[in-house]
C-alpha positions as CSV (number, residue, x, y, z in Angstrom):
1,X,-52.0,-34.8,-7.8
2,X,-53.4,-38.1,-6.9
3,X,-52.1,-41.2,-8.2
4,X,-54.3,-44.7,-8.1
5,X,-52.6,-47.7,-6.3
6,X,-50.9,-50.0,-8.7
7,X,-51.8,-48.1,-11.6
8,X,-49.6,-45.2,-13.5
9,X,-52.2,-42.8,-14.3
10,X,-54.2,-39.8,-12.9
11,X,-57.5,-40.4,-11.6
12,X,-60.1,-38.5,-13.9
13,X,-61.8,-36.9,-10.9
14,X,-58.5,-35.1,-9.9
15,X,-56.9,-34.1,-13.7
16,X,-58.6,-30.7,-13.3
17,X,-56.6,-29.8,-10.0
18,X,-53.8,-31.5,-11.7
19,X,-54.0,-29.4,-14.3
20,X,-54.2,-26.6,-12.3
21,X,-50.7,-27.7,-10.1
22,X,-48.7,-28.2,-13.9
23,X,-49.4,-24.9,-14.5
24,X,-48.0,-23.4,-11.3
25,X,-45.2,-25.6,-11.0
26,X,-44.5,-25.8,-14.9
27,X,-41.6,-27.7,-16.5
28,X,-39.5,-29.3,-13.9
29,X,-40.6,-28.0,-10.9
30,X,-42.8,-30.5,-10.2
31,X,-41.2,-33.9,-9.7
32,X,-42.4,-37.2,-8.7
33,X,-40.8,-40.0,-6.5
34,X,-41.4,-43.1,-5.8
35,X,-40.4,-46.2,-3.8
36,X,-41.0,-48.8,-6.9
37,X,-40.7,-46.7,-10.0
38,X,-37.3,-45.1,-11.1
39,X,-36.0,-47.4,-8.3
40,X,-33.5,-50.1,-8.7
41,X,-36.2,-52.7,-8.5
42,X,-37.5,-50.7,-11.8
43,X,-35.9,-52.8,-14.4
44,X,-35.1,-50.5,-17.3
45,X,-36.9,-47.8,-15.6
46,X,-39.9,-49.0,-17.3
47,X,-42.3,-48.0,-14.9
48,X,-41.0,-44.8,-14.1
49,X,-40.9,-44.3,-18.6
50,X,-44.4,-45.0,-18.0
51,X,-45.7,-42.9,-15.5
52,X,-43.7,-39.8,-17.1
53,X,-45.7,-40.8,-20.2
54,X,-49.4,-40.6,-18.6
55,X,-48.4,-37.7,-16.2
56,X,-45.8,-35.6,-18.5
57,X,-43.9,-34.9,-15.1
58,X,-40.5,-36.3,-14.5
59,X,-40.0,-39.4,-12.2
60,X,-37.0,-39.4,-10.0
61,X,-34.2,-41.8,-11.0
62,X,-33.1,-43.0,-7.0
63,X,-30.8,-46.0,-6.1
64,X,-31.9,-45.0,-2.2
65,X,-35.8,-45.4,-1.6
66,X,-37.8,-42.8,0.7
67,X,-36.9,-41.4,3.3
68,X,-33.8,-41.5,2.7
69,X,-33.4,-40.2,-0.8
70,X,-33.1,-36.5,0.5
71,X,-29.9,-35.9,-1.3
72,X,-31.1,-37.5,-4.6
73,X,-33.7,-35.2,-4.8
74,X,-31.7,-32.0,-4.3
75,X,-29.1,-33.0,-6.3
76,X,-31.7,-33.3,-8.9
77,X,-33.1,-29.9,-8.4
78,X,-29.6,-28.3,-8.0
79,X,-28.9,-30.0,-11.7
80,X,-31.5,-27.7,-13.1
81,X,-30.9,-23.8,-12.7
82,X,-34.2,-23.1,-14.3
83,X,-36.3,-24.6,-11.4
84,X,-35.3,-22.1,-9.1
85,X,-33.9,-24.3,-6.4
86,X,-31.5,-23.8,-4.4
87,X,-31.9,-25.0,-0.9
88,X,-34.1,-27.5,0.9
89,X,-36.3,-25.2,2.4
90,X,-37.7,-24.3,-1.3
91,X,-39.4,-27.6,-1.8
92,X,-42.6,-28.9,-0.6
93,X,-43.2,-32.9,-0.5
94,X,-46.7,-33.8,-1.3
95,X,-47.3,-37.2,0.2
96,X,-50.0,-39.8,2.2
97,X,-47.6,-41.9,4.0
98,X,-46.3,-40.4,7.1
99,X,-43.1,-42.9,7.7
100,X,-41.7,-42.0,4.2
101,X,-42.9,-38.8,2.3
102,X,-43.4,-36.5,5.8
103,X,-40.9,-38.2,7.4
104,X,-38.1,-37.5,4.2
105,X,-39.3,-33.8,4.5
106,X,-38.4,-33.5,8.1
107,X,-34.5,-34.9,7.4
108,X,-34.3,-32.4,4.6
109,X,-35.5,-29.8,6.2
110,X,-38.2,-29.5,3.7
111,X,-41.7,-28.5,3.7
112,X,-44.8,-31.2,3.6
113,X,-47.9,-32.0,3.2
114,X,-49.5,-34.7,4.3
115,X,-52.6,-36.5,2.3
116,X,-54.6,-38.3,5.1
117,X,-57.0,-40.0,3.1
118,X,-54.2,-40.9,0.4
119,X,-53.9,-44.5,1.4
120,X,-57.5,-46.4,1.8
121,X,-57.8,-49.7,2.1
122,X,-60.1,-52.1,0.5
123,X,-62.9,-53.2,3.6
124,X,-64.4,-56.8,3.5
125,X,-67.6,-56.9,4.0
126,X,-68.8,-57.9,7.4
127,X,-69.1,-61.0,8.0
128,X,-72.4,-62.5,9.3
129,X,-72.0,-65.5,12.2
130,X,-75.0,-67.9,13.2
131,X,-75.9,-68.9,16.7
132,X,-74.5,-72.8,15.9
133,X,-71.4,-71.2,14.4
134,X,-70.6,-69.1,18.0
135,X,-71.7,-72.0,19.9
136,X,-69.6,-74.3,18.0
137,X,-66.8,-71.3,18.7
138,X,-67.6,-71.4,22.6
139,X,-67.1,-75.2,22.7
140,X,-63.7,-75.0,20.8
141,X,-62.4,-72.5,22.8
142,X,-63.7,-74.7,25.9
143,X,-62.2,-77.4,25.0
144,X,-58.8,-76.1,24.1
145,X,-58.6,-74.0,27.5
146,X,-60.1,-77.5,29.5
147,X,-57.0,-78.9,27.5
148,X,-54.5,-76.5,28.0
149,X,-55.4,-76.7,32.0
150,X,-54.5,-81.0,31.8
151,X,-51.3,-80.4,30.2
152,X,-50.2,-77.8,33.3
153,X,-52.0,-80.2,35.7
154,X,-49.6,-82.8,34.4
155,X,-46.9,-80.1,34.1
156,X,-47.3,-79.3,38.0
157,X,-47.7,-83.2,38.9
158,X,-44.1,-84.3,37.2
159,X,-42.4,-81.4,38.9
160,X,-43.6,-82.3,42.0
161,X,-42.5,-86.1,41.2
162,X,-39.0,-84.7,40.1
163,X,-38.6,-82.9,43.8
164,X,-39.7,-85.9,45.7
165,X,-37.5,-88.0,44.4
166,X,-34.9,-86.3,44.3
167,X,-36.1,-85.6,48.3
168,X,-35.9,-89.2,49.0
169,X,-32.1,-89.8,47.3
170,X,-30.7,-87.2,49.5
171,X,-32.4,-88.9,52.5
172,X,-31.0,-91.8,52.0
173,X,-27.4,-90.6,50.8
174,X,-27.6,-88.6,54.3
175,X,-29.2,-91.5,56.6
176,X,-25.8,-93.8,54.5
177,X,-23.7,-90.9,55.1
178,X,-24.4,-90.6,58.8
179,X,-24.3,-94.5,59.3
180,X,-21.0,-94.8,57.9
181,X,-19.6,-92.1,60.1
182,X,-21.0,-93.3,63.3
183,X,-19.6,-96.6,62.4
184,X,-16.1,-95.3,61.8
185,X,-15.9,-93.2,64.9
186,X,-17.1,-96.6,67.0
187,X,-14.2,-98.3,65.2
188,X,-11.6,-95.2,66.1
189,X,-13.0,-94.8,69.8
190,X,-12.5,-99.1,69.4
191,X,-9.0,-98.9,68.5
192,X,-7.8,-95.8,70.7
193,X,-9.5,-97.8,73.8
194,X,-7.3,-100.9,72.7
195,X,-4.4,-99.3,72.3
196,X,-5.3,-97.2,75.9
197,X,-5.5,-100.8,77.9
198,X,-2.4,-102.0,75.8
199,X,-0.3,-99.2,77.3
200,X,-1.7,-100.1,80.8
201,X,-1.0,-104.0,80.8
202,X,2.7,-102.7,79.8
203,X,3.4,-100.7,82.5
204,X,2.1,-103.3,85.0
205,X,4.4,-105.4,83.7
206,X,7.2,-102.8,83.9
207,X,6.4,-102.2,87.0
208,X,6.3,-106.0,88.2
209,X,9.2,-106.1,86.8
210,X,10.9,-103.2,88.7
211,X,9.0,-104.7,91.9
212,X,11.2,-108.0,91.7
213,X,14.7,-106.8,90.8
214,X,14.8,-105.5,94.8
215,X,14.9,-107.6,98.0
216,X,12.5,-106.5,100.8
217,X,13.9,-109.5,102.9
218,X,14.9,-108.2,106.9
């Protein structure tokens, strides 16, 4: 079966192999399921109303959307003796998206077939450019890289500002640091030389002192 993108019918190039897959599969053994209709974002199921009208093949009612409406799908079939289906192993998912219809096969432990050329896209034509335009296209990019360049020039020229600067503070808090200390320890080796000459003048004195309690007289 091949359904046409946005559209809820079967292409007229494919209704005689369609016709052919109703009558193998007759009743409800063939079932479709989609990711927009019978979904939740199907208000009313209208969409899925329609494509059971133009196809005459039930669409799957799913709160879950591919892959991962496995169980949906065999509780459906296990709902309906008739079809024949019992396990997971007895259906085959027909599909041309690889990341939901094979891939929801594979985690039921299904069958699938994959439809390569399910999905095409719509190609723009190519597009035609003049010499001006691609010159005009060279300069640009020129310009922005000539650009880009200034802005890590000046980039590279504050950071190198920022580390001088903060070179020169720490020179200066050093060369303050170092004066400072130098000019305590010439105060301290002051005081302790002071106090040094102070202990000498007293014990002179003590000992002039001692010196002229005693008579040396003969």
């Amino acid at each position: 079966m091949s359904k046409h993108i946005n559209d809820d019918f079967v292409l007229e190039l494919s209704i005689s192999k369609f016709q052919v897959l109703r009558a193998a599969y007759p009743h409800s053994k063939l079932l479709i399921v989609s990711n927009s209709a019978g979904t939740n974002d199907d208000i009313g199921h209208d969409g899925a109303k329609l494509l059971e009208k133009n196809t005459g093949i039930p669409v799957l009612r799913h709160s879950t959307k591919k892959p991962g409406c496995g169980p949906e799908i065999l509780s459906y079939f296990r709902e309906l003796p008739e079809t024949g289906v019992t396990k997971p192993s007895q259906i085959a998912v027909v599909g041309d998206r690889l990341f939901t219809d094979v891939m929801m096969a594979n985690m039921m432990g299904s069958w699938s077939v994959w439809v390569r050329d399910g999905v095409v896209q719509e190609r723009s034509p190519p597009i035609t450019l003049s010499t001006d335009t691609i010159t005009m296209d060279y300069n640009t990019v020129f310009f922005q890289y000539t650009k880009f360049l200034v802005y890590l020039l000046m980039l590279a020229i504050f950071f190198i500002t920022v580390l001088a600067v903060a070179s020169m503070v720490t020179l200066w808090v050093f060369m303050i640091c170092r004066v400072c200390s130098k000019d305590r320890s010439d105060y301290l080796g002051k005081q302790a030389s002071a106090r040094a000459k102070a202990r000498q003048a007293e014990e002179m004195i003590s000992f002039s002192q001692a010196l002229g309690e005693h008579d040396y007289s003969v």
